[in-house]
C-alpha positions, 0 to 999 in steps of 0.5 A, a space after each residue: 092413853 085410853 083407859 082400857 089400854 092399860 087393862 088390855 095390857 094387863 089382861 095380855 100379859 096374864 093370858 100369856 102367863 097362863 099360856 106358858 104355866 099350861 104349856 110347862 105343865 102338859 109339855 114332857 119333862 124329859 128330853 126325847 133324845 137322852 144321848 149322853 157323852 161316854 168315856 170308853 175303857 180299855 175292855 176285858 177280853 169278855 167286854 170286847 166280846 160284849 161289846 161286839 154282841 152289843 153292836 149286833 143287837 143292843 146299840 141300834 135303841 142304845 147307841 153304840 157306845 151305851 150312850 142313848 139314841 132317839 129311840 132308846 135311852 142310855 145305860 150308861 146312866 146313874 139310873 142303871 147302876 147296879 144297886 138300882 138295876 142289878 145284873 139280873 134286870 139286863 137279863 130279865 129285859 133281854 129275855 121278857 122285855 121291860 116294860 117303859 117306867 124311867 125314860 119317854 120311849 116306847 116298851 123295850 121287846 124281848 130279844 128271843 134270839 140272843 142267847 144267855 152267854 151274850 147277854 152276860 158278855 153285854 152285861 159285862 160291856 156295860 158295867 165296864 163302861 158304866 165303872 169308867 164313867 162313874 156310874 158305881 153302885 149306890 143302895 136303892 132308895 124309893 
């Protein structure tokens, strides 16, 4: 066996060491699809309602059942529970819009055209089938 073919070796094997290090580093840590799986509770009267107005103007980013899709990420999740994501920040982004910080997809726009007693019925929804799933409140730490 020829000298330099143990160096090559060597050589190739740091390469390809490197390659994966560089890779890891630029690739996204967080996967494009956050689907997750949800228990559905027996709904509130005002949940169902939520629920239905959900579908309408929620579950197409969301997932029907709050669960994440490829364009949205799930709400029901520890990151939107209420002592991280209180009521009001499902209120402030349905009427301004948010601005993306958690997840890797795009701004969520503002939703103009649903009016505050949905959005409160939606709320509902999704502290509902956050609770049945776990997702309680826990004090906000940064």
């Amino acid at each position: 066996m020829p000298k330099s073919l143990p160096a090559l070796f060597v050589t190739a094997l740091l390469l390809l060491g490197a390659g994966v290090v560089i890779w890891k580093m630029v690739s996204p840590s967080e996967p494009r699809s956050a689907r997750i799986a949800v228990r559905m509770p027996e709904l509130s009267t005002q949940a169902q309602r939520g629920q239905k107005a959900f579908a309408e103007t929620c579950a197409q980013c969301h997932g029907i059942s709050a669960d994440g899709t490829d364009q949205g990420p799930p709400l029901v999740h520890d990151l939107y529970n209420p002592g991280h994501h209180a009521d009001e920040a499902f209120r402030r982004a349905v009427t301004m819009g948010v601005r993306r910080h958690h997840w890797p997809f795009g701004d969520m726009p503002r939703l103009t055209h649903v009016k505050p007693r949905e959005i409160e019925m939606i709320i509902r929804f999704v502290r509902e089938v956050q609770a049945a799933n776990g997702i309680v409140a826990k004090q906000h730490q940064m």
